[in-house]
C-alpha positions in Angstrom: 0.0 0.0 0.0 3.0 2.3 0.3 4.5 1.9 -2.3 0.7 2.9 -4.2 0.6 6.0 -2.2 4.0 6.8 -3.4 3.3 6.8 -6.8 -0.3 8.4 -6.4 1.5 11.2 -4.9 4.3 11.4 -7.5 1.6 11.7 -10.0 -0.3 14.5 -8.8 3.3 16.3 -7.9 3.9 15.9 -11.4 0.7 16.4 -13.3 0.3 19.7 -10.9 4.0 20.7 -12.2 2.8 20.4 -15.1 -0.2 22.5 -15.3 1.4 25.3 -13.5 4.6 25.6 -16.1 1.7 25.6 -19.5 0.0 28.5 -17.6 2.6 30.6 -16.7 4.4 29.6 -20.0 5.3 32.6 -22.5 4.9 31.0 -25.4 1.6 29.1 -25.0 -1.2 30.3 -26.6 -2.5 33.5 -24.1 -6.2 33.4 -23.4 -8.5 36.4 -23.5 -11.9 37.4 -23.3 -14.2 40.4 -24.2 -17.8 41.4 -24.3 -19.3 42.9 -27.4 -23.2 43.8 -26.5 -24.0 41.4 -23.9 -22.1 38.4 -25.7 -18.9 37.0 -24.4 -16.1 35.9 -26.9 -13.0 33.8 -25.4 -9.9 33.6 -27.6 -6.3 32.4 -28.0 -3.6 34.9 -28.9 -0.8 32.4 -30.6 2.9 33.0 -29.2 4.6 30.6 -30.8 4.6 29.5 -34.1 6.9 26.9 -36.3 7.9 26.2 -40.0 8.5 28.3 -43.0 4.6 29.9 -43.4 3.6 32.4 -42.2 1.0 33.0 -39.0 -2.3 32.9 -39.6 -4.2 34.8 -36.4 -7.6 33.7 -36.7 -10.4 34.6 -34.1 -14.2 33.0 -34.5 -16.7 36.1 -34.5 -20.0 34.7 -35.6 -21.4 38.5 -35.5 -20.9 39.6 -39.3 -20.9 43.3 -38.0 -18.0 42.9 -35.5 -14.7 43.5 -37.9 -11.2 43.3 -36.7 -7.6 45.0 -37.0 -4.2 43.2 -36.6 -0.9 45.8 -35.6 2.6 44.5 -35.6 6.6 45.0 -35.9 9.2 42.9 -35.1 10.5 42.9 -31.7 12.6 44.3 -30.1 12.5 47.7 -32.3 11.2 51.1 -32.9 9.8 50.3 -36.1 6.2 51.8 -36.5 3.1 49.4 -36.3 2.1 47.9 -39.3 -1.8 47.7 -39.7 -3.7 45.0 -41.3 -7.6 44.5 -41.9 -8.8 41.0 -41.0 -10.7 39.3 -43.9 -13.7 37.2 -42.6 -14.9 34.0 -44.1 -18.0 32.8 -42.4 -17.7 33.3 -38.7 -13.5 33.9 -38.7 -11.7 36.6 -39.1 -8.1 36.7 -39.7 -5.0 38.0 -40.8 -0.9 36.9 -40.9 1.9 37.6 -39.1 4.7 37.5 -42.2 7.4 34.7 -41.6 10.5 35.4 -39.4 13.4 33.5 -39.3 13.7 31.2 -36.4 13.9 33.1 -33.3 12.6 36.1 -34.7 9.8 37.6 -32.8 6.9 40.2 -33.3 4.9 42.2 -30.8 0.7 42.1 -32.4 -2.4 43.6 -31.0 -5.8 42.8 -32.0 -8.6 45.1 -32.0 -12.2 44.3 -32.9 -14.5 47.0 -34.3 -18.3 47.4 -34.1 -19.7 50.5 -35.2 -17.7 53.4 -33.4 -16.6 51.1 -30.4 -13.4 49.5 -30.4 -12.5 46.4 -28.1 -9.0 46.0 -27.5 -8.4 42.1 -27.0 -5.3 42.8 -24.4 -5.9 46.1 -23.1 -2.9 47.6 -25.0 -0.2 45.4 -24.1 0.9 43.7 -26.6 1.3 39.8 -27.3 4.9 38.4 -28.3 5.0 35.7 -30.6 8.6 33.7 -31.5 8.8 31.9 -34.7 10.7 28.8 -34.9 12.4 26.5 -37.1 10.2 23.1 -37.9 10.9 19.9 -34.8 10.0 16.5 -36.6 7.7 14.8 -34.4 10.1 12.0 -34.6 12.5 13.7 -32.7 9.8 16.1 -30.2 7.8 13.7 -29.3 10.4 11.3 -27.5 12.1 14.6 -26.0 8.8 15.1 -24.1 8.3 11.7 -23.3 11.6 11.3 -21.7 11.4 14.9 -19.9 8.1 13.9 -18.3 9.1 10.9 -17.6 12.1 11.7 -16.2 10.1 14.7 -13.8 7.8 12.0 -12.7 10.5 8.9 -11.5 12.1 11.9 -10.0 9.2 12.8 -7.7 9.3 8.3 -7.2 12.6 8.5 -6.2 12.3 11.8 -4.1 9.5 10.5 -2.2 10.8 7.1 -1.7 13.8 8.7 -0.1 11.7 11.0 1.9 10.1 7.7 3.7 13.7 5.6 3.4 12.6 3.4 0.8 15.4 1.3 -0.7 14.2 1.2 -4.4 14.2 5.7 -4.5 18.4 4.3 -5.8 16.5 2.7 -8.7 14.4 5.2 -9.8 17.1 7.9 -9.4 19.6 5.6 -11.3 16.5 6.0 -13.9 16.2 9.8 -14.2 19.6 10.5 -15.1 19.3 8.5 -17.8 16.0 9.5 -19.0 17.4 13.1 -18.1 20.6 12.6 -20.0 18.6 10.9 -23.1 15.7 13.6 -23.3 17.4 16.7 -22.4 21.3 16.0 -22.8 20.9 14.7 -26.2 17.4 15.0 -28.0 17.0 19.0 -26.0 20.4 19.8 -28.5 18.9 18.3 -31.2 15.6 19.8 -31.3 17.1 23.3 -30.0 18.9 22.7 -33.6 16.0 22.6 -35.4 14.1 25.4 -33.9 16.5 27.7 -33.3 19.5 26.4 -35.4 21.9 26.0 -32.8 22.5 22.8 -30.5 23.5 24.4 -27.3 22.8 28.4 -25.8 23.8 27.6 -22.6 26.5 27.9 -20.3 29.3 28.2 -21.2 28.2 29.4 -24.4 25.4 31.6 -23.6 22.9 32.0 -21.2 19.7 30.1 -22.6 17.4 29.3 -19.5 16.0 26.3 -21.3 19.3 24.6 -21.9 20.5 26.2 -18.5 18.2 24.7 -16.1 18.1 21.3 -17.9 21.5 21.1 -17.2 21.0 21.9 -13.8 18.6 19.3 -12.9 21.0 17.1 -14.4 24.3 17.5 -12.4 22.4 17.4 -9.0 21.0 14.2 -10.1 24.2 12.8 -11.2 25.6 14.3 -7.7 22.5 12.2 -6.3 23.5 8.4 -8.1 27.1 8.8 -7.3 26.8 10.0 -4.0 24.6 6.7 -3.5 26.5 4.4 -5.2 28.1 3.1 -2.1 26.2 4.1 0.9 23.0 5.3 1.3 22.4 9.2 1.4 19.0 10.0 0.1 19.0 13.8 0.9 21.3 13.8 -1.8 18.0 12.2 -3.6 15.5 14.9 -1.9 17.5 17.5 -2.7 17.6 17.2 -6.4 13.9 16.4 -6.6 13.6 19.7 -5.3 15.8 21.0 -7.5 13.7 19.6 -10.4 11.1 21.0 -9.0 12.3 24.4 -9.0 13.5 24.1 -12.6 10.2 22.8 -14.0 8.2 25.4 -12.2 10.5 27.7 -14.6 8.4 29.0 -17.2 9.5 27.3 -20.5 11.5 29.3 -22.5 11.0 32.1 -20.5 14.9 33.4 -20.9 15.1 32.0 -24.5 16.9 32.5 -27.9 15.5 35.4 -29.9 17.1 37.1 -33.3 18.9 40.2 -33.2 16.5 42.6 -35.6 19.9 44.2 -36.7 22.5 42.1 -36.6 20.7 38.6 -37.8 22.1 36.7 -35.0 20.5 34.5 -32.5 21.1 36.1 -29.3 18.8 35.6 -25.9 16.4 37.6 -24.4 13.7 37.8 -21.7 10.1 36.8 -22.6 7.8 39.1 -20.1 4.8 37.1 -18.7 2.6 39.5 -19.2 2.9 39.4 -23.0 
């Protein structure tokens, strides 16, 4: 029966981990609301998009007299605010982003009109998208496997040690390879085919992504080897925590973003509030 509680516990650790990085997040889609004459509309601003097209914003208005504007530049400059009618078809309106390199980023408002009243979608406060090179499922797909499986034995093992259980060395033996698969070898490869470089971190730059991955990983390397002889599972608790910390990180919150001017991939902070 322990040893079910453990896991029941790792699972909600994890799951509520989880939940709390994809809304606090910049780069998943950011939700907004407005009402237009009694009626509540509920849409989601993209802030991330990948591949060579370009970004289709696309809201569903069902009121054919409510029209819509789209204002961008690329980010960071001073470049004036390109304006852009939304075309409806049906109940959707829309209008696109034009295609950056990867890592380039735009700041977009939306505004929908109806009659003289305007509704400002994020109450003038922009909305940062980052475009992104295309990540073939073949190689994203396993990353997040072995990322969320590597989050969740680590809450296993970090319980386990909590109570003194002698398997939390087995399922810390297993997160540093899960870690060292998804985040030491396919993070690099799919950070090369978004952004076009394997590594931004230290000691190369200062990509928080790449940064905290390899964070989580030395203290749990620290953990196995300090365990491999005797028994020391703070060592264990300690790096659980630790992954803890860096998965409560918002996800590229501190990551690679193109230099407007210069054309190079450079890093920059993503405010939560875009």
């Amino acid at each position: 029966m322990k040893i079910v509680f453990y896991w029941i516990l790792a699972v909600i650790i994890t799951f509520a981990a989880i939940i709390y990085q994809r809304r606090t997040g910049p780069t998943y889609d950011k939700k907004v609301k407005v009402t237009i004459d009694n009626q509540e509309y509920r849409f989601k601003l993209i802030r991330s998009h990948g591949g060579t097209t370009d970004c289709k914003i696309e809201l569903e208005v069902p009121d054919q007299n409510i029209e819509g504007i789209l204002t961008y530049k690329k980010y960071p400059t001073k470049d004036e605010w390109t304006v852009a009618e939304m075309v409806r078809v049906n109940n959707n309106i829309s209008a696109s982003l034009p295609n950056l390199p990867p890592a380039g980023k735009y700041e977009y408002k939306v505004i929908l009109k109806k009659g003289d009243q305007n509704f400002d979608l994020t109450d003038g406060k922009p909305v940062l998208i980052r475009f992104k090179g295309h990540v073939p499922g073949a190689v994203l797909i396993p990353h997040i496997i072995l990322m969320f499986f590597a989050m969740f034995l680590g809450n296993v093992a970090g319980i386990m040690a909590l109570f003194k259980h002698k398997k939390y060395k087995l399922y810390g033996t297993l997160v540093v390879i899960f870690l060292f698969l998804g985040g030491m070898v396919l993070g690099p490869v799919v950070q090369k085919y978004a952004f076009g470089e394997f590594w931004a971190g230290i000691p190369f730059a200062w990509d928080l992504t790449d940064n905290k991955t390899l964070v989580a990983f030395l203290f749990w390397v620290l953990a196995f080897f300090m365990n491999r002889t005797k028994e020391r599972p703070v060592y264990t608790i300690i790096a659980t925590i630790v992954m803890l910390i860096v998965y409560s990180i918002p996800h590229s919150m501190f990551g690679s973003q193109l230099d407007p001017e210069t054309g190079k991939v450079i890093q920059g902070m993503i405010q939560l509030y875009l």
